[in-house]
MARKOLDO-874584 format. One record per residue: residue in three letters; residue number from 1; x, y, z of N, C-alpha, C in turn. Coordinates in steps of 0.2 Angstrom, whole numbers, always signed. Layout:
<pts>
["ALA" NUM [X Y Z] [X Y Z] [X Y Z]];
...
</pts>
This chain:
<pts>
["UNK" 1 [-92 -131 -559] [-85 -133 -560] [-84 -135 -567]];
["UNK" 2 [-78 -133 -569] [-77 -133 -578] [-74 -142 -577]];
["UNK" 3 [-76 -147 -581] [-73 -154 -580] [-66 -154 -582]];
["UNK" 4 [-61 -156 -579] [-55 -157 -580] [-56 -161 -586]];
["UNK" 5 [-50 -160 -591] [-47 -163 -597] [-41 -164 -596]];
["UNK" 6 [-38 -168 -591] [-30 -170 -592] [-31 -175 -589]];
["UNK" 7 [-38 -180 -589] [-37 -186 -585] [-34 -193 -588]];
["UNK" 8 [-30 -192 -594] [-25 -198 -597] [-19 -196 -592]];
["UNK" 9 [-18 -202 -592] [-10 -203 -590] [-5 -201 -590]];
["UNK" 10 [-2 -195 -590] [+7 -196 -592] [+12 -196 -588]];
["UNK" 11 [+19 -196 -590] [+23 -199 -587] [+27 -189 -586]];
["UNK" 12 [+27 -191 -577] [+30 -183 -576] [+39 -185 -575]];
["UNK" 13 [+41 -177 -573] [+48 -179 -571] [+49 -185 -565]];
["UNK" 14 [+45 -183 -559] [+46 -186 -553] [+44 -193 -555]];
["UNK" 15 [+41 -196 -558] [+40 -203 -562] [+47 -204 -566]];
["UNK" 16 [+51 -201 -567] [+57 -203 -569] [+62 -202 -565]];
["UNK" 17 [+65 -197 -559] [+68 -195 -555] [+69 -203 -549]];
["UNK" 18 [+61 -205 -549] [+58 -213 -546] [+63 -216 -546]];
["UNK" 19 [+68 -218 -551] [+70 -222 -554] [+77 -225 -550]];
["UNK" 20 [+82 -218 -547] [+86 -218 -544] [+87 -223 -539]];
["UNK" 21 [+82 -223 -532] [+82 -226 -529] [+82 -233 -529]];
["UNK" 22 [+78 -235 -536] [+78 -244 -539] [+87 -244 -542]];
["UNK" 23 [+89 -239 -544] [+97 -241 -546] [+99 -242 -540]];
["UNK" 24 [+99 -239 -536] [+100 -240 -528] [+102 -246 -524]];
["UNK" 25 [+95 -251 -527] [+95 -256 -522] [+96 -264 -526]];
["UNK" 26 [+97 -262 -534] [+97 -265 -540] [+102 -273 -535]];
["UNK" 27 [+110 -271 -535] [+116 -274 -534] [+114 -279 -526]];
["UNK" 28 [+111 -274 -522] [+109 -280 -517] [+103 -284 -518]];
["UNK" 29 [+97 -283 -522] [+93 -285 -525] [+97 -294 -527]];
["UNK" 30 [+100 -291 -533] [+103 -297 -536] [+107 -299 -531]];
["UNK" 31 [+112 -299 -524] [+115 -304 -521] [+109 -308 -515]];
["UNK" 32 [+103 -304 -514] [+97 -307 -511] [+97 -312 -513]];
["UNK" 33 [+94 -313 -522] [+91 -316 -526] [+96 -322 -526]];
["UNK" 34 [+103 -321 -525] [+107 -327 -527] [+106 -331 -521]];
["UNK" 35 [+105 -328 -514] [+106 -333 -509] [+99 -337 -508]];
["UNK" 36 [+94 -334 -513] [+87 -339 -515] [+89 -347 -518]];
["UNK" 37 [+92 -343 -526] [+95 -345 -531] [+98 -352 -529]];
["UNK" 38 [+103 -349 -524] [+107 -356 -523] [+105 -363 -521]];
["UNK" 39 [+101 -363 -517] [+98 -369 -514] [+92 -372 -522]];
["UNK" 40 [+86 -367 -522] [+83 -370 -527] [+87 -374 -536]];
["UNK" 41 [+93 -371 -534] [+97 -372 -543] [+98 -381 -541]];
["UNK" 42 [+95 -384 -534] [+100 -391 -533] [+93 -395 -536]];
["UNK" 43 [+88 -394 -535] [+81 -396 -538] [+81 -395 -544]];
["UNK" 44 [+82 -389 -547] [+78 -385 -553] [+83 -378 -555]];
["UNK" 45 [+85 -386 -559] [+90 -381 -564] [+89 -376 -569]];
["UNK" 46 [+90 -368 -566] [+87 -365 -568] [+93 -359 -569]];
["UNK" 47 [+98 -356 -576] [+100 -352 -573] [+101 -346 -569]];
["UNK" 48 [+105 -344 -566] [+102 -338 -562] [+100 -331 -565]];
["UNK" 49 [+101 -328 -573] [+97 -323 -575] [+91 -326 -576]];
["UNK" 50 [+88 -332 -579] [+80 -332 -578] [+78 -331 -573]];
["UNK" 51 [+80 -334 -567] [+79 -334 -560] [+77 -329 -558]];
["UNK" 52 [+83 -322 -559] [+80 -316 -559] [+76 -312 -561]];
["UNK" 53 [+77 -314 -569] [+70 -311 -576] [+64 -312 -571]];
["UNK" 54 [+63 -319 -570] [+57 -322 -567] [+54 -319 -562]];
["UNK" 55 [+60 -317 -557] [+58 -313 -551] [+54 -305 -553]];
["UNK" 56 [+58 -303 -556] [+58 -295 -560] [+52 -296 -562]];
["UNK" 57 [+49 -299 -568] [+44 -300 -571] [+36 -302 -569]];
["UNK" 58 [+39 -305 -563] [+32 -307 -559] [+28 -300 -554]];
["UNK" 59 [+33 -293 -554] [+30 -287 -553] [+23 -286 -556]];
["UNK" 60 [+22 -288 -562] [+18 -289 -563] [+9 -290 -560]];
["UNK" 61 [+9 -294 -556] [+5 -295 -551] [+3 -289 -547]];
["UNK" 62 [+8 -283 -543] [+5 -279 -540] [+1 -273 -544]];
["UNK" 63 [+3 -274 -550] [-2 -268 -555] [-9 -274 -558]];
["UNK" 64 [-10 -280 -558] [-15 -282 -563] [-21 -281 -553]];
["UNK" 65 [-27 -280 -557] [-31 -278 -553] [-36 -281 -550]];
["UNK" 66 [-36 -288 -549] [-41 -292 -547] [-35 -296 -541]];
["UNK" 67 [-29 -296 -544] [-24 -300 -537] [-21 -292 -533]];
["UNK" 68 [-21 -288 -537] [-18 -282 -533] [-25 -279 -527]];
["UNK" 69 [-29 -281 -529] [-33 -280 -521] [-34 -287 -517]];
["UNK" 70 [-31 -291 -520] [-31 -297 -514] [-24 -294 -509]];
["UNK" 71 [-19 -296 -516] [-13 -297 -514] [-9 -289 -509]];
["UNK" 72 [-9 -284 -512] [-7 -278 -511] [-9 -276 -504]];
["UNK" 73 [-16 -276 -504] [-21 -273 -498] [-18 -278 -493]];
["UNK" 74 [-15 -285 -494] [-12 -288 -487] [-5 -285 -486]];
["UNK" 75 [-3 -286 -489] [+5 -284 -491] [+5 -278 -486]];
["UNK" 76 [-1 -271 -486] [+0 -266 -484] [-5 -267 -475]];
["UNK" 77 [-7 -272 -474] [-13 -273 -468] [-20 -268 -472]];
["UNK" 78 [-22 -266 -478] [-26 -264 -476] [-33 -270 -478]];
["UNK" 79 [-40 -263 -479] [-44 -268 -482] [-50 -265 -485]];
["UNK" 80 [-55 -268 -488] [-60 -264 -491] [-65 -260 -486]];
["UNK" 81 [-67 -254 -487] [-72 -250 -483] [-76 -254 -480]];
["UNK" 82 [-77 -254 -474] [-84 -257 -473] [-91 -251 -472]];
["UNK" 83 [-96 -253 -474] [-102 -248 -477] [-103 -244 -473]];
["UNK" 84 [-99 -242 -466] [-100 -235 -465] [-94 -230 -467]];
["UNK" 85 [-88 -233 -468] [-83 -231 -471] [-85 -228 -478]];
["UNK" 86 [-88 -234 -483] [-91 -232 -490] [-95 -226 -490]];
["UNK" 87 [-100 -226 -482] [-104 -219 -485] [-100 -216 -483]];
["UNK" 88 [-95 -215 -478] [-92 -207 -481] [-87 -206 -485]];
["UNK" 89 [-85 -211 -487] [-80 -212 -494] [-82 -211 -501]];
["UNK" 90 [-86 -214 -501] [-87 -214 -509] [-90 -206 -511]];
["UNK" 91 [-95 -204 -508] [-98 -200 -510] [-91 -193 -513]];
["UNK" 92 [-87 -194 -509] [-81 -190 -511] [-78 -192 -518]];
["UNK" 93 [-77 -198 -516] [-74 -200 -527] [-77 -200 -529]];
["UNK" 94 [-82 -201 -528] [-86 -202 -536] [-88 -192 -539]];
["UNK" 95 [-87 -188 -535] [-86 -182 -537] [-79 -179 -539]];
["UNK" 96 [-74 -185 -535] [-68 -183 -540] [-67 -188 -547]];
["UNK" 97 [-71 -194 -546] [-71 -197 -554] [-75 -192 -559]];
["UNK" 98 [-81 -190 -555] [-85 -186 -562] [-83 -181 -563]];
["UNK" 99 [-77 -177 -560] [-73 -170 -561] [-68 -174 -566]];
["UNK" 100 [-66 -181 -567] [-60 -184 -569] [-64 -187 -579]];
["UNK" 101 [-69 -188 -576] [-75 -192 -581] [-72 -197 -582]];
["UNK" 102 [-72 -200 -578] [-70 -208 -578] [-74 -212 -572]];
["UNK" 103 [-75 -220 -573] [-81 -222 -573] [-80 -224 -564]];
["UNK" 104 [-79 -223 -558] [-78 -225 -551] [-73 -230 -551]];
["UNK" 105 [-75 -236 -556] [-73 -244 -553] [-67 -242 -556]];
["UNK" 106 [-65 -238 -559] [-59 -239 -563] [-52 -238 -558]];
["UNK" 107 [-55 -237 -551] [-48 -237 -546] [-52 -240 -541]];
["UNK" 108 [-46 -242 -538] [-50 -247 -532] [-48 -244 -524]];
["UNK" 109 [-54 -243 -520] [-52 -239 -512] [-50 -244 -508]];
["UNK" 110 [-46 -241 -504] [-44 -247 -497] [-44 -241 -490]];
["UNK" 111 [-44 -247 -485] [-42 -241 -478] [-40 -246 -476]];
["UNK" 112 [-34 -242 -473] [-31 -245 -466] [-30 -241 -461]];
["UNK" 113 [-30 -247 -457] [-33 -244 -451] [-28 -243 -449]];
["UNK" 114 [-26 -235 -447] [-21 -231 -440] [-25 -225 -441]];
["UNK" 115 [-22 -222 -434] [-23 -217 -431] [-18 -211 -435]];
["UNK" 116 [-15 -212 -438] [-14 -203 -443] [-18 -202 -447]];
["UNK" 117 [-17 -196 -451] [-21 -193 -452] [-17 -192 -461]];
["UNK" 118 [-19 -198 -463] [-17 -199 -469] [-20 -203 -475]];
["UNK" 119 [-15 -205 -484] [-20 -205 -489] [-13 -206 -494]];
["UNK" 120 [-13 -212 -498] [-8 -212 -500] [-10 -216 -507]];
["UNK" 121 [-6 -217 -512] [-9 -221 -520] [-2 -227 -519]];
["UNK" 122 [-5 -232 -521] [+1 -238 -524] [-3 -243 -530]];
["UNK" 123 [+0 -248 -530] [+0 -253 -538] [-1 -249 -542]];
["UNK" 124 [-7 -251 -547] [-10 -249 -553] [-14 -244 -552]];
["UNK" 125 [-19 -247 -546] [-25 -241 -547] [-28 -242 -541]];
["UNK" 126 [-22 -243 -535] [-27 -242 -528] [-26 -237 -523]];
["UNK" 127 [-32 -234 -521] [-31 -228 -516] [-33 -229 -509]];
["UNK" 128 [-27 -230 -505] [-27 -229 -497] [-31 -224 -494]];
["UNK" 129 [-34 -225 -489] [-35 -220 -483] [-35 -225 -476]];
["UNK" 130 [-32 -219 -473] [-32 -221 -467] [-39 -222 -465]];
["UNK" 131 [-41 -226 -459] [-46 -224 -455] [-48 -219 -452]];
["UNK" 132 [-44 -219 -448] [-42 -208 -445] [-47 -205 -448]];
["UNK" 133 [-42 -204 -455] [-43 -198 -460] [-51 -199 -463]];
["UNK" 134 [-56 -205 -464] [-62 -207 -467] [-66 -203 -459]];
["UNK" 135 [-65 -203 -453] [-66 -200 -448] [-67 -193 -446]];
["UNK" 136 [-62 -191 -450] [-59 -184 -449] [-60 -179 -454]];
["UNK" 137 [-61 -180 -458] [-61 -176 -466] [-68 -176 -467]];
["UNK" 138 [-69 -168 -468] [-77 -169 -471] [-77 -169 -477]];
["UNK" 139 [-80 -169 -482] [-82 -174 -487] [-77 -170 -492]];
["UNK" 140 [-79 -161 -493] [-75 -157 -495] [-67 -159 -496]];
["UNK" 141 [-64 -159 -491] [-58 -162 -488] [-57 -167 -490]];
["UNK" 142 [-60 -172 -491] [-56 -178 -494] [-58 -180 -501]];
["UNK" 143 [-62 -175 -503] [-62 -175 -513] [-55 -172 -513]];
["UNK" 144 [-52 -167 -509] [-45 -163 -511] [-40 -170 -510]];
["UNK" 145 [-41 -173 -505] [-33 -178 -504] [-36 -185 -510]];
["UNK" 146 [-43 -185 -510] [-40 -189 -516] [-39 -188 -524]];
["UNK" 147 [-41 -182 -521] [-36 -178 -530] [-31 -179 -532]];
["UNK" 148 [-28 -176 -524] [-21 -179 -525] [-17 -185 -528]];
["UNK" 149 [-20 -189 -523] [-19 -196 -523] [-20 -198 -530]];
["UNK" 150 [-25 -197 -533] [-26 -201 -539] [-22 -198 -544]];
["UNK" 151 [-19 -190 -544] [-14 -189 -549] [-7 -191 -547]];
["UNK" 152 [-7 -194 -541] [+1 -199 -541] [-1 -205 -546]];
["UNK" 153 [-5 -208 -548] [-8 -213 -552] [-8 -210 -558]];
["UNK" 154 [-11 -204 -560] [-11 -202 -567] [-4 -198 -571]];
["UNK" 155 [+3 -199 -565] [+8 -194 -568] [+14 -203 -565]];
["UNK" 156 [+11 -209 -566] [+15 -214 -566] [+18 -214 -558]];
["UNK" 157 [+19 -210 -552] [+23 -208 -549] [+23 -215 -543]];
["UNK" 158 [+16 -219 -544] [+17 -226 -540] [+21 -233 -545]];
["UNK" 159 [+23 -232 -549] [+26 -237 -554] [+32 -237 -552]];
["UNK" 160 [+37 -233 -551] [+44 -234 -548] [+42 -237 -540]];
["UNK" 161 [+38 -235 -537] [+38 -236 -530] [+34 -242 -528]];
["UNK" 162 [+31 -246 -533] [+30 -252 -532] [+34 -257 -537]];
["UNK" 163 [+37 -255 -540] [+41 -259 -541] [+49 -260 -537]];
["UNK" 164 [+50 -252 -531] [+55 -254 -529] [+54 -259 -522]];
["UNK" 165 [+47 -258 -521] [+44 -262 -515] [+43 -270 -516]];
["UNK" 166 [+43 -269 -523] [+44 -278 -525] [+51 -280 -525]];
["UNK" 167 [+57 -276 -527] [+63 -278 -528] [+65 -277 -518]];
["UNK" 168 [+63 -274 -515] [+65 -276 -508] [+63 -281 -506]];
["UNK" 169 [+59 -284 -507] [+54 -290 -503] [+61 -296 -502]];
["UNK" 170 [+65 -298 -507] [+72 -302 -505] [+74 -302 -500]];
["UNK" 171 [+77 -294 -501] [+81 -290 -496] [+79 -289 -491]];
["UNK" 172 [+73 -288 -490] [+71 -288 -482] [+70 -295 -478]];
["UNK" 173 [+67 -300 -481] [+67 -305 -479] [+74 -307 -476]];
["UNK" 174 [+79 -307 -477] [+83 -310 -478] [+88 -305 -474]];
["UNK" 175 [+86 -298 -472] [+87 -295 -468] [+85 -298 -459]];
["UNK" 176 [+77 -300 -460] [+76 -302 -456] [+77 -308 -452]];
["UNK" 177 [+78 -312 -458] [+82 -319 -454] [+90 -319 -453]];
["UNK" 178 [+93 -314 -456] [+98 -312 -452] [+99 -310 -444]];
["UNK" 179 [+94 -308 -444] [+94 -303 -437] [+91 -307 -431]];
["UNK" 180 [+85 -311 -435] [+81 -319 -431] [+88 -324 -428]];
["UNK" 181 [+93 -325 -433] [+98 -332 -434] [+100 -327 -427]];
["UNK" 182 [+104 -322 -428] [+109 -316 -424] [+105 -318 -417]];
["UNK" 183 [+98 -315 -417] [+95 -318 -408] [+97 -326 -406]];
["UNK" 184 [+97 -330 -412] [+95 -337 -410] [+104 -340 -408]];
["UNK" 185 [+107 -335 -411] [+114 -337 -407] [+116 -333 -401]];
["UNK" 186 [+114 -328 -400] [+117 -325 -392] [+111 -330 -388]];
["UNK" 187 [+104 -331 -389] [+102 -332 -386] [+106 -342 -381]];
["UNK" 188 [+108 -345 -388] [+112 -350 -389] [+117 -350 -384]];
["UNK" 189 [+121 -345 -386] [+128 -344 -382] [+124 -345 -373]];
["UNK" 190 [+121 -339 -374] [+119 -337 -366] [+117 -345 -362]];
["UNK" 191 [+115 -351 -366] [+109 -354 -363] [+117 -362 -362]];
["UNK" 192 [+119 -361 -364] [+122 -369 -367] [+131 -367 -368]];
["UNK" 193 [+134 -360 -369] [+140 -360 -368] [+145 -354 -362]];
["UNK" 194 [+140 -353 -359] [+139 -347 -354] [+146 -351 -351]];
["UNK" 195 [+148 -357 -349] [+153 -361 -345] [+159 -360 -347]];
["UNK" 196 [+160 -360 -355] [+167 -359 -360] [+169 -352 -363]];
["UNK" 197 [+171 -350 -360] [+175 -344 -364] [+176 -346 -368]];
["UNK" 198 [+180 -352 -373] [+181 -354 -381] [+173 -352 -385]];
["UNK" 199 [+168 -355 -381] [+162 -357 -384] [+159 -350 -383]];
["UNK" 200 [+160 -345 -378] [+158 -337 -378] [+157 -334 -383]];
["UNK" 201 [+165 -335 -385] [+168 -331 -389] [+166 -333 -397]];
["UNK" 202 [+166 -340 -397] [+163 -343 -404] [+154 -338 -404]];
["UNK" 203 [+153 -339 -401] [+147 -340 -402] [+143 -331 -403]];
["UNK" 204 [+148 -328 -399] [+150 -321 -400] [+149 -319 -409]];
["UNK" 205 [+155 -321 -410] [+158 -320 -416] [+152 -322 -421]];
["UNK" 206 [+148 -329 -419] [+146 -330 -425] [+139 -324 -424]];
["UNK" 207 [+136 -322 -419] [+131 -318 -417] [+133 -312 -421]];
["UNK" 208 [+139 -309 -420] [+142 -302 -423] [+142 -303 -431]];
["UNK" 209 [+144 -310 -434] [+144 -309 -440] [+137 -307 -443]];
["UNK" 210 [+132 -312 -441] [+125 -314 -442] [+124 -306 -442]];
["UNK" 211 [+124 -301 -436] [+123 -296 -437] [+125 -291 -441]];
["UNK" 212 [+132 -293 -444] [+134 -287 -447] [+131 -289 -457]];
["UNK" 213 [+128 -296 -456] [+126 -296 -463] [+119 -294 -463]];
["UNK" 214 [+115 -294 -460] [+110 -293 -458] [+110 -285 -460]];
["UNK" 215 [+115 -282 -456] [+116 -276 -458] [+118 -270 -464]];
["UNK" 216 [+121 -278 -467] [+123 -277 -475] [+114 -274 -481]];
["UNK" 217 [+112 -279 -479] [+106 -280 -480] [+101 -274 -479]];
["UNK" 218 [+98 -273 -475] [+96 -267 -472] [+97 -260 -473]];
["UNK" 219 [+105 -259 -473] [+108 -253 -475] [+106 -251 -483]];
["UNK" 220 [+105 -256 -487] [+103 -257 -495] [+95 -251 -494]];
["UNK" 221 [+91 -256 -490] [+84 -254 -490] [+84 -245 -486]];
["UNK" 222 [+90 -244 -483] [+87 -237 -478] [+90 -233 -483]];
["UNK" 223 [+96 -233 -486] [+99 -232 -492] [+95 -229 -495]];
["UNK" 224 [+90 -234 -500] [+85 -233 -506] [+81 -229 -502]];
["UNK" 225 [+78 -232 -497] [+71 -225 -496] [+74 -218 -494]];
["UNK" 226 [+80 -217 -491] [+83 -209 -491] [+82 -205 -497]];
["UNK" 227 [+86 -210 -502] [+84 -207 -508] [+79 -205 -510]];
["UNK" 228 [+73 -213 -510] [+64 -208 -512] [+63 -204 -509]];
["UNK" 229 [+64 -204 -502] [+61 -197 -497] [+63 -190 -502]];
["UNK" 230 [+71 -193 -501] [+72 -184 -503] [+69 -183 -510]];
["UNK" 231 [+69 -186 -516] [+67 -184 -519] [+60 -185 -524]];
["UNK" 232 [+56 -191 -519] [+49 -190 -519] [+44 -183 -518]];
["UNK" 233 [+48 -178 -515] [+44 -172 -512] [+43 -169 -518]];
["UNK" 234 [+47 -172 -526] [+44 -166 -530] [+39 -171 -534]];
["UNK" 235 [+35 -176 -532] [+29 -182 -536] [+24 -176 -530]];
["UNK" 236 [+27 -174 -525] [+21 -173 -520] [+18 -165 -523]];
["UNK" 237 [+23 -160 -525] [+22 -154 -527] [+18 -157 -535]];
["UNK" 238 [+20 -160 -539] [+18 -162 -545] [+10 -165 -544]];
["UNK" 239 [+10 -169 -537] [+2 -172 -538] [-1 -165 -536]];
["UNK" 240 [+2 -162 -533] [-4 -155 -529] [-7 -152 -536]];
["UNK" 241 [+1 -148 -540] [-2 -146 -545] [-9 -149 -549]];
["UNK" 242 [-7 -153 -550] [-14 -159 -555] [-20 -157 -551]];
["UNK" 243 [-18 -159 -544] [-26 -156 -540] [-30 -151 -540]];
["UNK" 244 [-25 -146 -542] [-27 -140 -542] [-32 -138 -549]];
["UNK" 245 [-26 -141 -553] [-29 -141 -560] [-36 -145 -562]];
["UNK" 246 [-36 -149 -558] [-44 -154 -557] [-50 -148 -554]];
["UNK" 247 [-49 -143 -551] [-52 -138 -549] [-54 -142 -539]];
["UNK" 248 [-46 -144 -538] [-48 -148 -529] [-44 -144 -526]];
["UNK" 249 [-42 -137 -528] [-36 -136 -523] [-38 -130 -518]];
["UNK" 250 [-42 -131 -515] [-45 -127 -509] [-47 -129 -506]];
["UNK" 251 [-50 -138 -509] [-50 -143 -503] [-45 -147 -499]];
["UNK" 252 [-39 -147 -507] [-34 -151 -501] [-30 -146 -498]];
["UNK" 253 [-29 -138 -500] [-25 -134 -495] [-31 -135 -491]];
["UNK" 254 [-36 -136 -489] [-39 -136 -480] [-38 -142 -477]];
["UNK" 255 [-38 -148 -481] [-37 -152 -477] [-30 -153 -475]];
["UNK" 256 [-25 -149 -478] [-17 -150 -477] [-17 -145 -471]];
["UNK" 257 [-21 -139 -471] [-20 -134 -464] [-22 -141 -458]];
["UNK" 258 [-28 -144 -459] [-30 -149 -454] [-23 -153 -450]];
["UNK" 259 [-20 -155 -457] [-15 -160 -457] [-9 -154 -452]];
["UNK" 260 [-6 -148 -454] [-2 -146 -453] [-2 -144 -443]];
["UNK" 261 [-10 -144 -443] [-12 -141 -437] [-11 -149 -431]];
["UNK" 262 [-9 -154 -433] [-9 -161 -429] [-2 -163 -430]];
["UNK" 263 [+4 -160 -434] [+10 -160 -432] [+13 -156 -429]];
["UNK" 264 [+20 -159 -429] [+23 -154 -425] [+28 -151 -432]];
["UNK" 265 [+34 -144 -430] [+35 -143 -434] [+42 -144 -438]];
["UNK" 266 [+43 -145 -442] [+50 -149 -448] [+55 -144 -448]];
["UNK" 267 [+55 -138 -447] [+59 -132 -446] [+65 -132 -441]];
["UNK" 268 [+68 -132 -448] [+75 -132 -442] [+80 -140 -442]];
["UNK" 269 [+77 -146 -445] [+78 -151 -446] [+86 -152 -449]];
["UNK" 270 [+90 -156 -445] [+99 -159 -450] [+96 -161 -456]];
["UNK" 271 [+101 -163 -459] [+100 -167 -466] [+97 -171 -466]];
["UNK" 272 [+103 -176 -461] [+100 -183 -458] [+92 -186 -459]];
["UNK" 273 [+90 -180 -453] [+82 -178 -450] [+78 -178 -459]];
["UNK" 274 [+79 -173 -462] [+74 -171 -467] [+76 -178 -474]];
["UNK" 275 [+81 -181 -474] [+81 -186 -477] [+74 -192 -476]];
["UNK" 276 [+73 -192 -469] [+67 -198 -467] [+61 -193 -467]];
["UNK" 277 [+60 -186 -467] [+53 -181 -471] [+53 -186 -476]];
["UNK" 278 [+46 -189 -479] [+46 -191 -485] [+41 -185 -489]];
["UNK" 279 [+37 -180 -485] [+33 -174 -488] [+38 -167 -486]];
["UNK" 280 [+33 -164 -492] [+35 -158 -489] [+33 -156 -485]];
["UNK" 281 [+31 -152 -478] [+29 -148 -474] [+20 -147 -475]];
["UNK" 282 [+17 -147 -472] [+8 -145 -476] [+10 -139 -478]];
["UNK" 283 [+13 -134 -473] [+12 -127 -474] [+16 -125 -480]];
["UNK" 284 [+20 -128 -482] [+24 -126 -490] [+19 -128 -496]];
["UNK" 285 [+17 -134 -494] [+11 -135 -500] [+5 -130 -501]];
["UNK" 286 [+3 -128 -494] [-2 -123 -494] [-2 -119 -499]];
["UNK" 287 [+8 -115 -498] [+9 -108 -500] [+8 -110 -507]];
["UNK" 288 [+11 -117 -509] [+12 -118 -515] [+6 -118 -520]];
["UNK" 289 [-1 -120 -515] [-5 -123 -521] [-10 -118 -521]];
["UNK" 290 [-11 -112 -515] [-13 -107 -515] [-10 -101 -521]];
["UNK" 291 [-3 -102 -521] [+1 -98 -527] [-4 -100 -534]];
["UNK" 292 [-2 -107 -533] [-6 -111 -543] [-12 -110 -544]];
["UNK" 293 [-17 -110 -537] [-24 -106 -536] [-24 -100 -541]];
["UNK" 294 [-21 -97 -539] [-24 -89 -542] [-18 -89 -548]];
["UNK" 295 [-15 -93 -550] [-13 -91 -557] [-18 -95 -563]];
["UNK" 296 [-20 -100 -559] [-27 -103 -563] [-32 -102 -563]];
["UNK" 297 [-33 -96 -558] [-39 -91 -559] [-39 -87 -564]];
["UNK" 298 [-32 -83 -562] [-31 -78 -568] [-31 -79 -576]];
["UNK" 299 [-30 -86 -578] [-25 -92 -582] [-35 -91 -585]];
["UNK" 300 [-39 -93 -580] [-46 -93 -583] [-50 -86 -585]];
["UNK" 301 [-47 -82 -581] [-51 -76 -582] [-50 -73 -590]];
["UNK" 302 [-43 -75 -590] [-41 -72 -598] [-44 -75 -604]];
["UNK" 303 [-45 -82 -602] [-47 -87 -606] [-57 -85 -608]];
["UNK" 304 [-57 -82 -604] [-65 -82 -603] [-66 -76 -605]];
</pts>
């Protein structure tokens, strides 16, 4: 196998395209942030743009690597291999680091434990696998998905995505005690005003607002990720490329037939539906990375 020579970093389109979905969530972002803002401003008097810079800037943490495997790997439930995970794990990176020439430790693995059959990159330099997939994937097969994986890393394409995962953290919260406060008043009305129509009706209304801010909230966050879905799918066609160019792409087209052969099929899908696809279909990647196979055979045979 000839070593791969594009194992620096750069910044692809899909690493810029990213960017949308954080304009997206920017404005509700900062009305979150104020409703933090207000109360702490009575202590600690702090203008509200620091307040934000502070928040904004404290991103930071999910990319430095000694808190991003504390901190991240909670964040997501997962957690470090345990040594029979390791042995079927590692032995697959470390032939995709030595394809990469870069030294193992320089990205850090995690698995979380579910039952699909999957392998995703986030922070600075950490790679997910499912448990399933450490179960399911022979060894071949999971050097291609972490090819993949590691060129969402090397074309920026987790930098927008964890940073828009930082800028929702507000907003969800605050989504959530929206919806919490919203039970704790119907629950309220039913228990204590079930006697008064005046008090129904109050207590109604206050329920229904609770939930319609709530929904303010939330709408921000389904908002932004419709966006990333749709136009996440081309980080996905972008990372395949790089794998193939690593010389993985025969292993992750077999592992995507595995993959394609455990769903069902996206064909035929509303708008609506194909907005919440956050991938392309296996079978379109196959066709895709089987196409770039053989133009990078050809691409060598000339060369040679």
């Amino acid at each position: 196998m000839i070593r791969y020579r594009g194992a620096g970093r750069s910044v692809e389109r899909s690493a810029l395209t990213a960017a949308l979905p954080i304009i997206a969530i920017i404005p509700m972002w900062l009305l979150s942030l104020a409703v933090f803002w207000l109360p702490i401003r009575e202590w600690w008097r702090v203008p509200y743009w620091l307040f934000a810079c502070l928040h904004l800037g404290a991103v930071v943490v999910m990319f430095w690597r000694p808190l991003q495997n504390v901190l991240v790997m909670r964040m997501l439930g997962a957690h470090r291999a345990t040594v029979e995970q390791s042995r079927r794990l590692e032995p697959a990176w470390r032939s995709v680091a030595q394809q990469l020439g870069i030294p193992p430790h320089r990205f850090a693995l995690a698995v979380l434990p579910s039952d699909e059959l999957n392998a995703f990159a986030c922070g600075g330099s950490l790679l997910v696998v499912t448990s399933y997939a450490i179960d399911a994937l022979p060894r071949d097969e999971m050097t291609g998905v972490l090819a993949h994986e590691i060129a969402h890393h090397l074309g920026f394409h987790t930098v927008a995505l964890t940073l828009r995962q930082w800028l929702s953290l507000p907003i969800f919260v605050l989504a959530r005690v929206g919806f919490f406060l919203q039970n704790v008043a119907v629950a309220a009305t039913r228990s204590f005003a079930s006697h008064s129509p005046l008090l129904t009706a109050v207590g109604r209304l206050v329920s229904g607002v609770l939930n319609a801010v709530a929904w303010v909230f939330l709408a921000a966050l389904l908002l932004s990720n419709r966006i990333a879905n749709r136009i996440g799918k081309g980080a996905e066609f972008e990372a395949d490329r790089r794998a193939v160019e690593m010389g993985f792409g025969r292993e992750l087209a077999t592992a995507l037939r595995r993959v394609a052969s455990t769903q069902t099929n996206n064909e035929g899908l509303s708008l609506r539906d194909e907005l919440l696809v956050t991938h392309p279909s296996p079978r379109s990647r196959v066709a895709r990375i089987e196409a770039l196979r053989r133009r990078e055979a050809n691409r060598r045979r000339s060369l040679g």
